[in-house]
CHARMM-style PDB file with segment names, atoms N, HN, CA, C and O in Angstrom:
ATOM      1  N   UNK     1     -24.812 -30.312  36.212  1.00  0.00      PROA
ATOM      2  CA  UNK     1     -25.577 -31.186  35.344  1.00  0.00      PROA
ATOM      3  C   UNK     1     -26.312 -32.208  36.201  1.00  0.00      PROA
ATOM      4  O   UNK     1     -25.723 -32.829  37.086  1.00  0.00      PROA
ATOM      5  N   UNK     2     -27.459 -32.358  35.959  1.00  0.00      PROA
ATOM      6  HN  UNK     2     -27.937 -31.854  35.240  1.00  0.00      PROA
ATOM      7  CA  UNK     2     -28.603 -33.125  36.485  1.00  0.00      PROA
ATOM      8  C   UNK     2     -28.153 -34.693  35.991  1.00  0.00      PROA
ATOM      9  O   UNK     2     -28.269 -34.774  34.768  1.00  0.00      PROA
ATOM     10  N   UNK     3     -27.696 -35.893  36.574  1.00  0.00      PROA
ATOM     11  HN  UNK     3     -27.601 -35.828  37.568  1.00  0.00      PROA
ATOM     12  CA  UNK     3     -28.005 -37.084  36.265  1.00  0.00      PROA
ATOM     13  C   UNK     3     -28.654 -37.743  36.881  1.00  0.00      PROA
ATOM     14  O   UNK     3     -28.479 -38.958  36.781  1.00  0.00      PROA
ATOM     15  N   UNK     4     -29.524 -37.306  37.643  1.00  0.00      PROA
ATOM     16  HN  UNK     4     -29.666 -36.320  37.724  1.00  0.00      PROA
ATOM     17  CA  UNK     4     -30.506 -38.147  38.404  1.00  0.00      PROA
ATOM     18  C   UNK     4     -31.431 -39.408  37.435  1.00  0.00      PROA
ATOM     19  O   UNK     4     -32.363 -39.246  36.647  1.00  0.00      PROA
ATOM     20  N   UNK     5     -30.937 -40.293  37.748  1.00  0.00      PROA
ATOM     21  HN  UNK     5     -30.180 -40.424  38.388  1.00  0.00      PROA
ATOM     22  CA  UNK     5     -32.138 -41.345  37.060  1.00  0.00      PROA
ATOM     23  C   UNK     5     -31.161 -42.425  35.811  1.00  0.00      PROA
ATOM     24  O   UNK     5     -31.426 -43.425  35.143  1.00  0.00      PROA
ATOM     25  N   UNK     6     -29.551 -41.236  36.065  1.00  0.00      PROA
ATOM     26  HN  UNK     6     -29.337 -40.424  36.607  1.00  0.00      PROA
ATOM     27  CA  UNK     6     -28.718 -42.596  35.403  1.00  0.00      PROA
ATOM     28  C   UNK     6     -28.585 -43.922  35.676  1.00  0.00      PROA
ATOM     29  O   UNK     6     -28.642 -44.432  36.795  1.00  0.00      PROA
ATOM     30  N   UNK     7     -28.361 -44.613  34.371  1.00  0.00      PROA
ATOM     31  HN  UNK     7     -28.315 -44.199  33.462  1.00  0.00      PROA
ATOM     32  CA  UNK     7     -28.373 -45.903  34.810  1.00  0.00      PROA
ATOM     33  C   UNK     7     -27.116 -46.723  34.015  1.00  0.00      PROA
ATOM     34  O   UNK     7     -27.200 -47.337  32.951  1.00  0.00      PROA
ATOM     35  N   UNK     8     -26.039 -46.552  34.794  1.00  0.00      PROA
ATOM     36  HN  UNK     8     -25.971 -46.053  35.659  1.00  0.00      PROA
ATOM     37  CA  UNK     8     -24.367 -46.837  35.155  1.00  0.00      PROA
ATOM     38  C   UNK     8     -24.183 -48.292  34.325  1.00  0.00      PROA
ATOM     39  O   UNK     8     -24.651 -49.180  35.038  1.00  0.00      PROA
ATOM     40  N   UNK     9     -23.757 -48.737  33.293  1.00  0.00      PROA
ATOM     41  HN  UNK     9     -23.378 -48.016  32.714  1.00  0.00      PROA
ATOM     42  CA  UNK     9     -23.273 -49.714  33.014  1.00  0.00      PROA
ATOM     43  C   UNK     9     -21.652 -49.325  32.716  1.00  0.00      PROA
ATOM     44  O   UNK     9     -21.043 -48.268  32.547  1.00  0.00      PROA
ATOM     45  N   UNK    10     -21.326 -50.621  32.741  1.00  0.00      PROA
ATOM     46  HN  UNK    10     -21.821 -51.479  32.879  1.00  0.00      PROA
ATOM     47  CA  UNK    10     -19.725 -50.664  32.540  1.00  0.00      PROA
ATOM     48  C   UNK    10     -19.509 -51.160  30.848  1.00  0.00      PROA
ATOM     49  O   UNK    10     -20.098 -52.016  30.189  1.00  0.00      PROA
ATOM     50  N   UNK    11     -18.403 -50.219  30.500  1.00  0.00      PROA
ATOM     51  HN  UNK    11     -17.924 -49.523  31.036  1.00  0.00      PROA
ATOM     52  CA  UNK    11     -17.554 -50.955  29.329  1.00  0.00      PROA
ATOM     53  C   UNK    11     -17.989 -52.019  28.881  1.00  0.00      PROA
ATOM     54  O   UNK    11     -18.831 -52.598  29.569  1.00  0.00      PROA
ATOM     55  N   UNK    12     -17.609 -52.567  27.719  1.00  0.00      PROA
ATOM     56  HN  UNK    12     -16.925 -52.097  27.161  1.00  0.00      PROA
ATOM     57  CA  UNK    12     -17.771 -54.068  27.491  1.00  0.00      PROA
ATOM     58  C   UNK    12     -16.279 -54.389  27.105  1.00  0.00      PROA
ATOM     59  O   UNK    12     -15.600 -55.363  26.778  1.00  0.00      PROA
ATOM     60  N   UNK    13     -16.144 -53.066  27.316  1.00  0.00      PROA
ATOM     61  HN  UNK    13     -16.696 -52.275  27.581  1.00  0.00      PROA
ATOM     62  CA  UNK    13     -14.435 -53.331  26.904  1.00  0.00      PROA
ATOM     63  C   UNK    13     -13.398 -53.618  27.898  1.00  0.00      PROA
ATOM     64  O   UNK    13     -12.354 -54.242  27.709  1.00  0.00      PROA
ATOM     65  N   UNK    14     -13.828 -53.071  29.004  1.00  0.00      PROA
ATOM     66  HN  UNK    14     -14.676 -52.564  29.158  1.00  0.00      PROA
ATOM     67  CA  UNK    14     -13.642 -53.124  30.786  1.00  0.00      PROA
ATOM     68  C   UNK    14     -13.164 -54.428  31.321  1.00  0.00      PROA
ATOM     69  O   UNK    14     -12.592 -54.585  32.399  1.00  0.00      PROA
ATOM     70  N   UNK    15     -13.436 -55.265  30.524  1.00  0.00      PROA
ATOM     71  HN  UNK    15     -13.901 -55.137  29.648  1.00  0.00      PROA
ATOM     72  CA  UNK    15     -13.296 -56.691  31.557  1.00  0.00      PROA
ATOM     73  C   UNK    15     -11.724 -57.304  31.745  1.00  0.00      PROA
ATOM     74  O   UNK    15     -10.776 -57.362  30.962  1.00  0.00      PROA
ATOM     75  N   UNK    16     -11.867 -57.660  32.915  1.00  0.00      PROA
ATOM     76  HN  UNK    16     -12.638 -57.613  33.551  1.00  0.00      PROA
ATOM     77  CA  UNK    16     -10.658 -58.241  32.968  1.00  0.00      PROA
ATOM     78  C   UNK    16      -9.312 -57.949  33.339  1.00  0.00      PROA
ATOM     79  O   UNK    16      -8.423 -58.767  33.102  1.00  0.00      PROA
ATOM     80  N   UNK    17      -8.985 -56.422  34.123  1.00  0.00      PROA
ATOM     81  HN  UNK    17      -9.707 -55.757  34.315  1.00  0.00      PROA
ATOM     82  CA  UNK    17      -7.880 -55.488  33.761  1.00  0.00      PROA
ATOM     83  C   UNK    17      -7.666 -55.162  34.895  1.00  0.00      PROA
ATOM     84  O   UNK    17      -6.690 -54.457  35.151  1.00  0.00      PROA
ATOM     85  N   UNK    18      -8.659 -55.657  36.020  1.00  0.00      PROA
ATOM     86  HN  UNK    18      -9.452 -56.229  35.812  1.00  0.00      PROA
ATOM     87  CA  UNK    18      -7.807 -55.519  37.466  1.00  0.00      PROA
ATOM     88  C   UNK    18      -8.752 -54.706  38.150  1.00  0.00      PROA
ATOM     89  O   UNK    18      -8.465 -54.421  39.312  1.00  0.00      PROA
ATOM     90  N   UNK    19     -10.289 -54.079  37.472  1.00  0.00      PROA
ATOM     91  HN  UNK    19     -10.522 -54.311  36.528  1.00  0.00      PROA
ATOM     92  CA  UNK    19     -10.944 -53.336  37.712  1.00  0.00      PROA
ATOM     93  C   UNK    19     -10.796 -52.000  37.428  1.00  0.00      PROA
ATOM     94  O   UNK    19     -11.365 -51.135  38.094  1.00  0.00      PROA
ATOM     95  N   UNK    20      -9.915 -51.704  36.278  1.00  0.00      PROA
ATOM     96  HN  UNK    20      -9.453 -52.407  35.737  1.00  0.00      PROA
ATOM     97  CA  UNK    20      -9.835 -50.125  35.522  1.00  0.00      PROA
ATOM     98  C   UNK    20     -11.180 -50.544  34.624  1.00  0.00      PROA
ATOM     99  O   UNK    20     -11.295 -51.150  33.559  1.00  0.00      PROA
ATOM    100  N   UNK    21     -11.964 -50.055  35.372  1.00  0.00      PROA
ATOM    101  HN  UNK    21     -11.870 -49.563  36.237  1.00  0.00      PROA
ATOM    102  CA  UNK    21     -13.230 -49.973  35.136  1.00  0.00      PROA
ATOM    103  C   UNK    21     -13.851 -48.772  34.230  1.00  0.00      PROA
ATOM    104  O   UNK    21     -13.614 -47.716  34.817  1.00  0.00      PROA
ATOM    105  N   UNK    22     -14.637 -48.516  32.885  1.00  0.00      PROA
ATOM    106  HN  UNK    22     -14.829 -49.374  32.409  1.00  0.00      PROA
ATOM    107  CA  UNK    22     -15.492 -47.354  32.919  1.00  0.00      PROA
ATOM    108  C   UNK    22     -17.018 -47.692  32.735  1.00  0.00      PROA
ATOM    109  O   UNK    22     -17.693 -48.568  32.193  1.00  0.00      PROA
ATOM    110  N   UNK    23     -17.181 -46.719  33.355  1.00  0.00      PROA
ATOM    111  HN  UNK    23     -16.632 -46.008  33.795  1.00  0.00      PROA
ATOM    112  CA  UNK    23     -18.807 -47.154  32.970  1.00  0.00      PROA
ATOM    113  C   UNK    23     -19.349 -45.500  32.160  1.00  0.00      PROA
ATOM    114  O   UNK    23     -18.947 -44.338  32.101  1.00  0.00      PROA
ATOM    115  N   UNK    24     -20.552 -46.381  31.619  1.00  0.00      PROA
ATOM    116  HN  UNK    24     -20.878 -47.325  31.667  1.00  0.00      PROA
ATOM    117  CA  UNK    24     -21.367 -45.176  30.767  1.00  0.00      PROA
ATOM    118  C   UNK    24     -22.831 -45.119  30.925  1.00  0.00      PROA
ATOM    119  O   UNK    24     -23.377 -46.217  31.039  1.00  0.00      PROA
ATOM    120  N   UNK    25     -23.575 -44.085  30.955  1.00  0.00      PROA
ATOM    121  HN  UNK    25     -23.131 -43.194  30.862  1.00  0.00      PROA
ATOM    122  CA  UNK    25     -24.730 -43.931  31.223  1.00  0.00      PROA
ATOM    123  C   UNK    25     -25.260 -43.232  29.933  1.00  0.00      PROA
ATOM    124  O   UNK    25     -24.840 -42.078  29.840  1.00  0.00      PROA
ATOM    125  N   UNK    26     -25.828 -43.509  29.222  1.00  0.00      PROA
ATOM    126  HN  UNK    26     -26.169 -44.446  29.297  1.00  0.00      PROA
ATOM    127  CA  UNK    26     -26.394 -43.193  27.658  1.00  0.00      PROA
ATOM    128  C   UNK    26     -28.012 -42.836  27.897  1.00  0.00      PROA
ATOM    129  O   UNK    26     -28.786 -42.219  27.165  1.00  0.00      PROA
ATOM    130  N   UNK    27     -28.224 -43.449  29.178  1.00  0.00      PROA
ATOM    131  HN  UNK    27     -27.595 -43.951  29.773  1.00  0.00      PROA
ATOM    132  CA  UNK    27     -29.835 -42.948  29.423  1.00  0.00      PROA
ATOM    133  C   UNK    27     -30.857 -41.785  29.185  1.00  0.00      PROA
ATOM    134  O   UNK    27     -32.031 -41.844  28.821  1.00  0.00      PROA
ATOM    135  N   UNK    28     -30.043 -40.673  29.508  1.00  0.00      PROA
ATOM    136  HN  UNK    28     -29.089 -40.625  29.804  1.00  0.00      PROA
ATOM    137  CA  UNK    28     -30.457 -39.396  29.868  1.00  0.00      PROA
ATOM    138  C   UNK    28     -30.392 -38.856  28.234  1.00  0.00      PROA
ATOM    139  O   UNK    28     -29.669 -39.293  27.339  1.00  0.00      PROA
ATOM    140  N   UNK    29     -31.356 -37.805  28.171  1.00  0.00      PROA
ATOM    141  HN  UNK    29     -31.944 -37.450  28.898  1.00  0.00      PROA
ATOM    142  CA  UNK    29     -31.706 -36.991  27.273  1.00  0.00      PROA
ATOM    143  C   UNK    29     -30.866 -35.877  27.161  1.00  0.00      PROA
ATOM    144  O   UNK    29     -30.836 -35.028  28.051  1.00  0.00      PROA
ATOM    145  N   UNK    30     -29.845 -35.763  25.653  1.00  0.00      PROA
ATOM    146  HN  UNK    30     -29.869 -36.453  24.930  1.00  0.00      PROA
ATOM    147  CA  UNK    30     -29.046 -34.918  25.219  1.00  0.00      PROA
ATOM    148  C   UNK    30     -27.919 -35.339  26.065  1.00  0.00      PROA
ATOM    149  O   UNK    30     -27.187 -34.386  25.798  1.00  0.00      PROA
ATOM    150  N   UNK    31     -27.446 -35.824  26.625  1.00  0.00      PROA
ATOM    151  HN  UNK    31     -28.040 -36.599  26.842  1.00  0.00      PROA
ATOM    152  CA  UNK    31     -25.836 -36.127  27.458  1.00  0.00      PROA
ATOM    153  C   UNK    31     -25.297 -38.010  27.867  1.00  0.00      PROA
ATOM    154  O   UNK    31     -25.747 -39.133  28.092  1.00  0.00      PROA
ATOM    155  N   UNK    32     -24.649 -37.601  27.798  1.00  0.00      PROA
ATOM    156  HN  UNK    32     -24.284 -36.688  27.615  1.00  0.00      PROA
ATOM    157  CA  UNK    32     -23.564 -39.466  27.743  1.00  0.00      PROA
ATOM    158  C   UNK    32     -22.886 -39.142  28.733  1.00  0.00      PROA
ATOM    159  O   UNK    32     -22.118 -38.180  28.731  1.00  0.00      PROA
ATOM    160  N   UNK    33     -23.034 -39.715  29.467  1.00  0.00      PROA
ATOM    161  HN  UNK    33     -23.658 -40.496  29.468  1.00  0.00      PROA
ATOM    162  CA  UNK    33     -22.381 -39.308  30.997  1.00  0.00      PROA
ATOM    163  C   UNK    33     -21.226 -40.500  31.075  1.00  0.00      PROA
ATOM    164  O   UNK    33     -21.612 -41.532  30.526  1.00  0.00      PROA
ATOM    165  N   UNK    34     -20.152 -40.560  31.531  1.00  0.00      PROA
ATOM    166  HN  UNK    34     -19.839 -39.721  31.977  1.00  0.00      PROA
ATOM    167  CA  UNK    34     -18.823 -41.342  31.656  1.00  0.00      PROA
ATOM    168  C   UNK    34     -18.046 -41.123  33.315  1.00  0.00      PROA
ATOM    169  O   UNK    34     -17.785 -40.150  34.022  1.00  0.00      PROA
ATOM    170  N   UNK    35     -17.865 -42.690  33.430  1.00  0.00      PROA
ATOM    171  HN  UNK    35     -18.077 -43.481  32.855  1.00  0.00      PROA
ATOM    172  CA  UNK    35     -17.381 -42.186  35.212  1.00  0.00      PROA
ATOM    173  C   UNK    35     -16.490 -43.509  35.023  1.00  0.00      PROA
ATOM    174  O   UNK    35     -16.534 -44.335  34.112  1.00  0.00      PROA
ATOM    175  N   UNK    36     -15.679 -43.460  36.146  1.00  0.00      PROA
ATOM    176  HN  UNK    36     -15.644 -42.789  36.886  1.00  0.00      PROA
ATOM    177  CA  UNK    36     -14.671 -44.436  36.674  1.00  0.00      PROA
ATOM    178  C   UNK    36     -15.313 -44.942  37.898  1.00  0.00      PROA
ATOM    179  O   UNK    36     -15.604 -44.274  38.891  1.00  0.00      PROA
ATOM    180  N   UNK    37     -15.596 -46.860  37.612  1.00  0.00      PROA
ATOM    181  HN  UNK    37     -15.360 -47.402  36.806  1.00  0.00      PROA
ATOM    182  CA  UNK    37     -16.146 -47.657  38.638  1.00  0.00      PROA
ATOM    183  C   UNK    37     -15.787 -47.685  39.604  1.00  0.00      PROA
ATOM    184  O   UNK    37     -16.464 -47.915  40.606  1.00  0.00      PROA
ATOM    185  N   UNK    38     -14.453 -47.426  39.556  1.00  0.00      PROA
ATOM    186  HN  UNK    38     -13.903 -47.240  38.742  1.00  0.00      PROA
ATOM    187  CA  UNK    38     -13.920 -47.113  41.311  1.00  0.00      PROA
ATOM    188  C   UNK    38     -14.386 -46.008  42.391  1.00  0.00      PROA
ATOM    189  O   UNK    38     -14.283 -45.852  43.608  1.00  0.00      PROA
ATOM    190  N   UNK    39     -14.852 -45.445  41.489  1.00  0.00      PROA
ATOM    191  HN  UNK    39     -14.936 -45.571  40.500  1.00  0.00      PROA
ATOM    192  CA  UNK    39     -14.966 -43.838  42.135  1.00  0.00      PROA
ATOM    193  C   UNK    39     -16.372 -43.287  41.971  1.00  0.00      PROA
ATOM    194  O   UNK    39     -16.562 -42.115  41.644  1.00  0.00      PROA
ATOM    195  N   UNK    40     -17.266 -44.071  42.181  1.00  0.00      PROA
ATOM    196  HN  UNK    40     -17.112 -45.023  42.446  1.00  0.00      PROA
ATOM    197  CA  UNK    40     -18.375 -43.781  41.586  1.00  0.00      PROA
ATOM    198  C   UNK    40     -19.192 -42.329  42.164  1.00  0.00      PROA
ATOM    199  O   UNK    40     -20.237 -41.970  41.622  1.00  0.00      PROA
ATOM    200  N   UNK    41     -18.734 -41.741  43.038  1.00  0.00      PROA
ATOM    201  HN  UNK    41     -17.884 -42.032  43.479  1.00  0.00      PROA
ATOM    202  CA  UNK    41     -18.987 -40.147  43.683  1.00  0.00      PROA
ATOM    203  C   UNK    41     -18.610 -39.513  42.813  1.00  0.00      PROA
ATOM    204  O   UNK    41     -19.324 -38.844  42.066  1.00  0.00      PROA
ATOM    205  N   UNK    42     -16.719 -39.681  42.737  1.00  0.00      PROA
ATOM    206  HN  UNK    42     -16.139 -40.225  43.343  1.00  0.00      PROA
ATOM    207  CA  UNK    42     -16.202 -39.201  41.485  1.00  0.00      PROA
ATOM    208  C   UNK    42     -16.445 -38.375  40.137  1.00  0.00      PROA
ATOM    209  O   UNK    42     -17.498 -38.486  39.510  1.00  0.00      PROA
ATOM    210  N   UNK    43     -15.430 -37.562  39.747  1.00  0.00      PROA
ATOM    211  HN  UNK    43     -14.575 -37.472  40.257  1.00  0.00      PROA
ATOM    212  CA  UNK    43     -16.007 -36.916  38.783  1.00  0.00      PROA
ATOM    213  C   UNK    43     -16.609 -37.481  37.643  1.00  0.00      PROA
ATOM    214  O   UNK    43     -16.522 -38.708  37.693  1.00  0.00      PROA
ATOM    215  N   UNK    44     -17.244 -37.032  36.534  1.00  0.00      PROA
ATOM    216  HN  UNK    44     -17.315 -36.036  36.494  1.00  0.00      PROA
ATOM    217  CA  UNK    44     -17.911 -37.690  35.483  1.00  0.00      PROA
ATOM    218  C   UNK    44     -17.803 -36.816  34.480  1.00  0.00      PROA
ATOM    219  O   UNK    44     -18.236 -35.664  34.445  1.00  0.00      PROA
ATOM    220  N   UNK    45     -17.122 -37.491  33.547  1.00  0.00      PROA
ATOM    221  HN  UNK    45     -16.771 -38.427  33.576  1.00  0.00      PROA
ATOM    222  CA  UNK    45     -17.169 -36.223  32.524  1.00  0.00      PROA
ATOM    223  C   UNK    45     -18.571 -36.488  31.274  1.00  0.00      PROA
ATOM    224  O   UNK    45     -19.088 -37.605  31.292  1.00  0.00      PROA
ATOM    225  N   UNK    46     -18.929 -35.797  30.598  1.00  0.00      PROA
ATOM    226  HN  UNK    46     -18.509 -34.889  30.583  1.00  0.00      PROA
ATOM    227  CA  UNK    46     -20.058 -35.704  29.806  1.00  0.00      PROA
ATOM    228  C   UNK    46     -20.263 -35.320  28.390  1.00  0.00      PROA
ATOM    229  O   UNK    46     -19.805 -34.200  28.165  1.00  0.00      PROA
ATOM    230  N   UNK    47     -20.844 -35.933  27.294  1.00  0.00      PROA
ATOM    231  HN  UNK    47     -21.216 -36.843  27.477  1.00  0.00      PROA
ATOM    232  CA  UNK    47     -20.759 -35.560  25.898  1.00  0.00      PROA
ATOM    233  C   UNK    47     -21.412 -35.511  25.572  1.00  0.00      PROA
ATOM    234  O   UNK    47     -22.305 -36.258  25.974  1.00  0.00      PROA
ATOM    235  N   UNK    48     -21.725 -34.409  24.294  1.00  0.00      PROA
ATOM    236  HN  UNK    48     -21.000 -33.803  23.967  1.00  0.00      PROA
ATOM    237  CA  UNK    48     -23.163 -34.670  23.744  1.00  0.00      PROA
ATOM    238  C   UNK    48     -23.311 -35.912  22.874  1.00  0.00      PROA
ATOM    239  O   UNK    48     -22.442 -36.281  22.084  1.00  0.00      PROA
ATOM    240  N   UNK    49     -24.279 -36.426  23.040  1.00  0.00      PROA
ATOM    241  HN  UNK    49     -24.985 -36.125  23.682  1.00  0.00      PROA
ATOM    242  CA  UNK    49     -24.573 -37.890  22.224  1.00  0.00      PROA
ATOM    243  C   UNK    49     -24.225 -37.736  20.520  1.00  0.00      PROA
ATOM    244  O   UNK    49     -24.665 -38.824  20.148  1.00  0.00      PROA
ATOM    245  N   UNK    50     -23.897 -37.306  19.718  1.00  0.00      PROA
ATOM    246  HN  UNK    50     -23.539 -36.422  20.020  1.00  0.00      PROA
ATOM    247  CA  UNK    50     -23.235 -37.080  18.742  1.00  0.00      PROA
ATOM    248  C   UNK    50     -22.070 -36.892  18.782  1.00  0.00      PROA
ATOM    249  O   UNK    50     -21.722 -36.944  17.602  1.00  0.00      PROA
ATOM    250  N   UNK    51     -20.833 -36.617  19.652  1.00  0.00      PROA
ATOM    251  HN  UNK    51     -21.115 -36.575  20.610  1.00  0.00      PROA
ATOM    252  CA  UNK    51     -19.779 -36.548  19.820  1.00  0.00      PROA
ATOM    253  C   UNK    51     -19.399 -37.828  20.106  1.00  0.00      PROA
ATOM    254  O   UNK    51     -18.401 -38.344  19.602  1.00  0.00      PROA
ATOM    255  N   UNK    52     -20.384 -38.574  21.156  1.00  0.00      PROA
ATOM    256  HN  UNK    52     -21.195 -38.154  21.566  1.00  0.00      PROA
ATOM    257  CA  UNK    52     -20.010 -39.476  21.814  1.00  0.00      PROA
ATOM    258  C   UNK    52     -20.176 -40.563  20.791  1.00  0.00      PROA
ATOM    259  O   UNK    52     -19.226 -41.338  20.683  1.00  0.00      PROA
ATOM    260  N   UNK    53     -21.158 -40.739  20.071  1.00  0.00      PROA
ATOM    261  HN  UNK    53     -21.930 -40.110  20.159  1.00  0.00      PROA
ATOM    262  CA  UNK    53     -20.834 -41.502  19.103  1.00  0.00      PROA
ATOM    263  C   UNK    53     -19.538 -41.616  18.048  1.00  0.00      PROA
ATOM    264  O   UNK    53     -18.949 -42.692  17.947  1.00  0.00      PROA
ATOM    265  N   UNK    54     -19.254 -40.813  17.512  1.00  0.00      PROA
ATOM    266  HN  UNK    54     -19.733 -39.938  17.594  1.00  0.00      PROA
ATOM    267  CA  UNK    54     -18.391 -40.490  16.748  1.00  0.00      PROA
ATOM    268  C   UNK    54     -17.034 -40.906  17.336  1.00  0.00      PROA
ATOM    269  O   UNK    54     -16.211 -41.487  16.627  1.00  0.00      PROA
ATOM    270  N   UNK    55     -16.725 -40.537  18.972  1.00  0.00      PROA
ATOM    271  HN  UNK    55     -17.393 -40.065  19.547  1.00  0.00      PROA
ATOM    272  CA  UNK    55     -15.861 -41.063  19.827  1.00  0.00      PROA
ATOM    273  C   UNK    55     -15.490 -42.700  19.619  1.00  0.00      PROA
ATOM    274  O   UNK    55     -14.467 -43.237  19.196  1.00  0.00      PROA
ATOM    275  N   UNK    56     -16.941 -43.331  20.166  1.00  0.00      PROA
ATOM    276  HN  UNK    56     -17.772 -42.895  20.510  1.00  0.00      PROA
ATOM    277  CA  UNK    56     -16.739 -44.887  20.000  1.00  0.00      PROA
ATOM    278  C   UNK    56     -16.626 -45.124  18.717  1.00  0.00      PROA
ATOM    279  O   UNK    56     -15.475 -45.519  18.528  1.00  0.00      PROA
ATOM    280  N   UNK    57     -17.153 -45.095  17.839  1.00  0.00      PROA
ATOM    281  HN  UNK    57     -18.088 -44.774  17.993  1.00  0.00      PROA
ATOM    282  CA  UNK    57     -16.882 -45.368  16.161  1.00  0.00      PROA
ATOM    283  C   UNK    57     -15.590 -45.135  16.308  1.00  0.00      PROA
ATOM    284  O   UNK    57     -15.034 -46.219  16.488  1.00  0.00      PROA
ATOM    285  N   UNK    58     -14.444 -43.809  16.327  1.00  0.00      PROA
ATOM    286  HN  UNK    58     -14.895 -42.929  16.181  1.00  0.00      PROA
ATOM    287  CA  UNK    58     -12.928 -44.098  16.142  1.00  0.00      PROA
ATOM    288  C   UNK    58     -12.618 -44.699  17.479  1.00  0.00      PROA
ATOM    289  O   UNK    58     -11.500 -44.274  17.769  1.00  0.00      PROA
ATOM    290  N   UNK    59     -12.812 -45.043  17.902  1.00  0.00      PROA
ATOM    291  HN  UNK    59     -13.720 -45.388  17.666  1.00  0.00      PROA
ATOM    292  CA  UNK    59     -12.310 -45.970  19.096  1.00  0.00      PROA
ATOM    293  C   UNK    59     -12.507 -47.414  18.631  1.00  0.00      PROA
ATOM    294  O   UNK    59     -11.589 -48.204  18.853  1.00  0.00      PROA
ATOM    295  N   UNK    60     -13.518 -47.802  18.061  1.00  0.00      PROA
ATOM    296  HN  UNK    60     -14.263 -47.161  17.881  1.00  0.00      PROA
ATOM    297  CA  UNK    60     -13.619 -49.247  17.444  1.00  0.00      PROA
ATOM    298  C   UNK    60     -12.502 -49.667  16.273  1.00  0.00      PROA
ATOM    299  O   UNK    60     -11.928 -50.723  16.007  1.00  0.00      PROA
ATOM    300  N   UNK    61     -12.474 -48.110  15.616  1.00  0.00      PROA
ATOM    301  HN  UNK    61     -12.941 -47.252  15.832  1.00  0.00      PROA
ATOM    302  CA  UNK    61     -11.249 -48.790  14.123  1.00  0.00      PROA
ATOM    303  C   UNK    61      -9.987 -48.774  14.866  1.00  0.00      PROA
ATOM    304  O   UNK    61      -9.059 -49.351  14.299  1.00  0.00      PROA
ATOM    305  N   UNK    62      -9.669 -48.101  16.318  1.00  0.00      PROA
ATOM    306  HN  UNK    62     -10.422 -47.632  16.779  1.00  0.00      PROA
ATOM    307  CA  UNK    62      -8.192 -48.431  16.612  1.00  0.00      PROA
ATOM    308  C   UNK    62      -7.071 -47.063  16.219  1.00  0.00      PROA
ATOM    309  OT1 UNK    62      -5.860 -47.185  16.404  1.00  0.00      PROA
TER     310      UNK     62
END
């Protein structure tokens, strides 16, 4: 998978935890790219932007 031209923000949920960091890249067309700030070579796993929504929505109710 091509992410050339991502653009890496972190969590907003991230803060504060010692640097268990994630970041997300929502930039790119058709894919949500997800990586760990520590590791930024590291693997990245990837969703389609409709999954990924649906993800954070049950992640917000808990």
């Amino acid at each position: 998978m091509d992410l050339i031209g991502a653009r890496w923000r972190k969590s907003t949920r991230s803060g504060g935890n010692g640097g268990n960091c994630v970041e997300v890249a929502d930039n790119l067309a058709g894919v949500v790219a997800v990586r760990d700030s520590k590791d930024p070579a590291g693997p990245v796993l990837t969703f389609d932007p409709a999954a990924w929504t649906r993800f954070v929505r049950m992640a917000k109710r808990g």
